[in-house]
N, C-alpha and C positions, 0 to 999 in steps of 0.2 A: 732356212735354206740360204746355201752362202752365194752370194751375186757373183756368180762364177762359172765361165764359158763348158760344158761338160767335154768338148775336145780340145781345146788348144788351152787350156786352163789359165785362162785371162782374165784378170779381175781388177779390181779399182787401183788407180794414182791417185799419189796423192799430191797438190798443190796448192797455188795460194789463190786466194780471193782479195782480189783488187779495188779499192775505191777510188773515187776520183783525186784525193788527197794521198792518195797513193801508201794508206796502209793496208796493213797485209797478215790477213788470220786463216787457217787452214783451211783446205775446205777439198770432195774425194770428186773424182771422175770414173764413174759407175760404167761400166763397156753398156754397150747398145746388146743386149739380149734378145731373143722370141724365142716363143717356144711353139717348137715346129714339130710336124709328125717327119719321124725319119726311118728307114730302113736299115736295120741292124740285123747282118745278118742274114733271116728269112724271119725277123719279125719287124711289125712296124711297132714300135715306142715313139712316148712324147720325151721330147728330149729339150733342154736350155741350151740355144746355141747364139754366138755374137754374130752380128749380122757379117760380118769380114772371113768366119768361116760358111756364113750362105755362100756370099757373092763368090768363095773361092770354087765353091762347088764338093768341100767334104763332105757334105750330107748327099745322101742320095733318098728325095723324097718319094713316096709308093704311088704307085697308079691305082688311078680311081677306078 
């Protein structure tokens, strides 16, 4: 399973990795994922979502 937001389809950068002598080999920046229950619909699914579409509020999670 690809590390990849299911709504706003966001997935890894890529970048460098820094030493103190200041060489430089690749290295990826993985998005912050959970996997949340969410409301789809009129059903609740588990869903992959980046924390930046929590805090925006696209999920709309079910009541307990």
């Amino acid at each position: 399973m690809a590390r990849r937001c299911t709504l706003c389809d966001k997935g890894h950068q890529v970048g460098n990795r820094i030493s103190h002598a200041h060489n430089k080999s690749k290295r990826l920046f993985e998005p912050n994922l959970q996997r949340v229950r969410a409301l789809i619909g009129n059903v609740v699914k588990r869903i992959r979502v980046c924390t930046a579409c929590i805090r925006a509020g696209r999920i709309t999670k079910p009541a307990l």
